[in-house]
C-alpha positions, 0 to 999 in steps of 0.5 A: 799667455795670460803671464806674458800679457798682464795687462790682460783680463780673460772671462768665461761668459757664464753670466748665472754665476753673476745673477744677485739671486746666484749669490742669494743662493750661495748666501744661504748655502753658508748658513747650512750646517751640512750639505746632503747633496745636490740635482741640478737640470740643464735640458733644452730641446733646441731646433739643431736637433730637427736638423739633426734627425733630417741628417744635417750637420749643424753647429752645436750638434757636431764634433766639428763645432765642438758641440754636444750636451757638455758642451752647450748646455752642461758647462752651467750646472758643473760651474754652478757646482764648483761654485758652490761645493769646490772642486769634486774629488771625482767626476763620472758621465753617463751620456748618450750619443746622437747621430753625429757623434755628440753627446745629446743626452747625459748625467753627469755624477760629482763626488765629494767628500760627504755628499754627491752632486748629480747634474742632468743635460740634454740638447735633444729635450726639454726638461721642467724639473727644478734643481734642488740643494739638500741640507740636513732639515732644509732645502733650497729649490731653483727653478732653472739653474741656468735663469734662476727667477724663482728661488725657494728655502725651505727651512727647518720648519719647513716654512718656505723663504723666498731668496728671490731679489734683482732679476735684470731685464736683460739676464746678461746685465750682472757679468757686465757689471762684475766684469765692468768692476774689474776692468775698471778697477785694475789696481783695486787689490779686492777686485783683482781678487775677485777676478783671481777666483774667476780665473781658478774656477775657470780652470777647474771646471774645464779641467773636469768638463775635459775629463767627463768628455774624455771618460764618453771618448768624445773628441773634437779636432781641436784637442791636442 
């Protein structure tokens, strides 16, 4: 669709990939000279789930709504991942299944080629536990993977460096202002590029969001 309309721009919301203290993280993360792995946490215990438990079908909650952990929730760990470490050369979900159908609860494994990310989702609890990246001798911590406020490197003397920066009033301000850049500037050759990238990361993580979902057997009726 998007190659028979170009003067057309698509964007997945997913506003912590353009939060400055994301970037912040990705920055240092090039400084590392070698990744161990990764946790990230994703886990809200959202009101639907009350529902749910009185036998209500809300959205989000339903195969019908196209709901579930991966769905609402876990979208933002796995692009935080492929973000920062590619495309995994494997991808496997151990999830547990609510009432309706959906995935509450799960946890979700990425294989690359030196190291394994492990990503924990749920709709059904909330979940403090920060997210973490390991290097060799040092480590970066994010408090929440979704809002990233508060952003610790710990170097090879174990000396703790603050990443922190910007933090919008309104966390939604740096998609606007990276997707106000590209559509504002439709001959500049570097922001289309930029915009490229979006465009493949997009399809990369939907192709392994697909995937895990399929690996649990869920289906919603939109799926071809």
């Amino acid at each position: 669709l998007l190659a028979d309309h170009p003067d057309v721009r698509f964007f997945e919301a997913v506003y912590p990939l353009h939060m400055p203290n994301f970037e912040n993280v990705a920055a240092t993360l090039a400084t590392m000279p070698a990744i161990q792995g990764a946790t990230f946490v994703a886990m809200r215990d959202l009101p639907g789930y009350d529902q749910v438990l009185a036998g209500q079908q809300p959205d989000g909650f339903t195969l019908a709504s196209a709901g579930g952990a991966l769905q609402i929730v876990g979208l933002y760990p796995l692009y935080a991942a492929l973000r920062l470490f590619g495309r995994p050369k494997k991808g496997s979900y151990f999830a547990t299944a609510i009432q309706t159908g959906v995935d509450g609860l799960g946890a979700i494994f990425l294989e690359y080629p030196k190291f394994d990310v492990t990503l924990h989702i749920g709709i059904t609890t909330d979940s403090f536990m920060p997210s973490e990246i390991y290097g060799l001798h040092e480590k970066i911590v994010i408090d929440n993977i979704t809002e990233l406020k508060l952003i610790n490197h710990y170097d090879v003397d174990k000396q703790n460096n603050l990443l922190n920066t910007i933090t919008y009033a309104n966390r939604l301000t740096g998609e606007a202002l990276a997707i106000g850049n590209v559509l504002e500037n439709l001959n500049d050759p570097e922001q289309q590029k930029q915009y490229a990238r979006w465009l493949q990361l997009a399809r990369d993580v939907h192709t392994t969001l697909f995937h895990l979902r399929s690996m649990v057997g869920i289906k919603f009726p939109t799926d071809r």
